[in-house]
C-alpha positions in Angstrom: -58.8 -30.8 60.4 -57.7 -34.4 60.9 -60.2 -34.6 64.0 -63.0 -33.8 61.6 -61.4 -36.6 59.4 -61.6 -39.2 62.0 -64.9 -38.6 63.4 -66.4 -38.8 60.1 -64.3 -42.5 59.1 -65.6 -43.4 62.9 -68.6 -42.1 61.7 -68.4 -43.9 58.8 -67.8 -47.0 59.7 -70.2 -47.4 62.5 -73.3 -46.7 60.2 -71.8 -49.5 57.9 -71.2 -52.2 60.8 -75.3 -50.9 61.7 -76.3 -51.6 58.3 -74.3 -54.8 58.2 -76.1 -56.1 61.3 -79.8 -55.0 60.4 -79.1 -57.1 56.8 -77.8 -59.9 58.4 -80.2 -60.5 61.5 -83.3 -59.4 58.6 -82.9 -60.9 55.9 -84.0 -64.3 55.3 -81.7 -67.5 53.1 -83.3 -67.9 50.4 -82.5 -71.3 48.8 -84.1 -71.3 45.4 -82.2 -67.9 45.0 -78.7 -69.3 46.0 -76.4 -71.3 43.3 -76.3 -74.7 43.5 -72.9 -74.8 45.8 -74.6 -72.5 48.4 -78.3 -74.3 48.3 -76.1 -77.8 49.1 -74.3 -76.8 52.1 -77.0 -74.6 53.3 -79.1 -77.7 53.3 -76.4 -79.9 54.6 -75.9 -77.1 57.9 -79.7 -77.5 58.5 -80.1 -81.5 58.1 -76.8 -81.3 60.5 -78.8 -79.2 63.4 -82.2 -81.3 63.5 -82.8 -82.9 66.6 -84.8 -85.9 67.2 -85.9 -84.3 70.9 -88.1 -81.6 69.2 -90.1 -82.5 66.4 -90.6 -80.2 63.4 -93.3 -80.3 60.7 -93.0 -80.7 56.8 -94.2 -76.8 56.4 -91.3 -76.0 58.7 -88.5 -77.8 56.3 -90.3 -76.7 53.2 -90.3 -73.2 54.5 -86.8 -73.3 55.2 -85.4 -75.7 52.6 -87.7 -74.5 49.7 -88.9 -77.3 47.0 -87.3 -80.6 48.0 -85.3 -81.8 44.6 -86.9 -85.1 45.6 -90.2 -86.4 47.1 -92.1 -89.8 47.5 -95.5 -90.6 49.1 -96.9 -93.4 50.7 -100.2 -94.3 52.1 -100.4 -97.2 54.7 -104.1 -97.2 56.1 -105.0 -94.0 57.7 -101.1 -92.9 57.8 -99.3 -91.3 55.1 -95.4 -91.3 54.8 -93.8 -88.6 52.4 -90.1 -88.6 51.9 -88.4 -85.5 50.8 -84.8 -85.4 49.5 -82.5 -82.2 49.8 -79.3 -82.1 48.2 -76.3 -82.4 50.4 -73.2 -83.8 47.9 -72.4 -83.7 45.1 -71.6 -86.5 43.1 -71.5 -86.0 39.4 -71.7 -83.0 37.4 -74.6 -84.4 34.6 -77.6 -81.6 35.9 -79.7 -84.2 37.0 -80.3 -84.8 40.7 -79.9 -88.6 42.3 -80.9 -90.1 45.4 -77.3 -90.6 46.1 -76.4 -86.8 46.1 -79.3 -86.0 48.3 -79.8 -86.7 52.2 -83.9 -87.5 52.9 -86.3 -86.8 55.5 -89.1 -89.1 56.0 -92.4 -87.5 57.8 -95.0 -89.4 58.9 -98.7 -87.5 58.8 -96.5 -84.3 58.5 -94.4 -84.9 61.1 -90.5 -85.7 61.1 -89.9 -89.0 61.7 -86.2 -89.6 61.0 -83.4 -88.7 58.8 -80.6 -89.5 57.2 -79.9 -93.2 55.6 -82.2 -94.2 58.3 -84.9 -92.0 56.7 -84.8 -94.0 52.8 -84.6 -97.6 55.0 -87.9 -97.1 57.0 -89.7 -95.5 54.1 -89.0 -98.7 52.3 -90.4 -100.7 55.1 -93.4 -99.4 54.8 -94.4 -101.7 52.5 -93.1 -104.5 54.1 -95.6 -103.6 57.5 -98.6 -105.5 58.0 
């Protein structure tokens, strides 16, 4: 009897651990779905992994990231510069979203430029190019 027990625990628990591994190799984040705590860090992981070596579109991050909570745009002859601005800390809990809780990504014609601290200085330059 306790044989018959056991294989169906082991039984049991291997269906679970299959389940568990289908969900979490399928299913996709979803940031507008997650609460504010989650959306910031999962933002803050991805910002952390880009890499300047292989260059990734704005559909890309949007695709990932979901709506920025910030975006600028500038045109400077035949090249447009947007700059999109995730969330990454939080500074102060009034429901509004600054520049200073946020990390941005600047893209030139679509394409990531640069990120960071560096991202808000060059888009600011912009302006300043002949």
């Amino acid at each position: 009897m306790w044989t018959k027990v056991l294989k169906y625990i082991i039984l049991g628990i291997g269906v679970y651990a299959a389940i568990a591994t289908l969900v979490m190799s399928l299913y996709k984040d979803d940031p507008g779905s997650m609460v504010w705590q989650d959306r910031e860090a999962y933002n803050k992981r991805f910002i952390a992994k880009l890499d300047s070596t292989s260059p990734m579109h704005i559909e890309e991050v949007l695709a990932t990231l979901g709506t920025p909570d910030l975006t600028f745009v500038k045109r400077r002859g035949e090249d447009i510069y947007q700059i999109v601005f995730y969330r990454t800390q939080h500074v102060k809990a009034d429901g509004i979203t600054t520049k200073d809780e946020c990390t941005g990504l600047l893209f030139k014609n679509k394409k990531l430029l640069v990120w960071g601290q560096q991202a808000e200085l060059a888009y600011d330059k912009v302006d300043l190019q002949s």
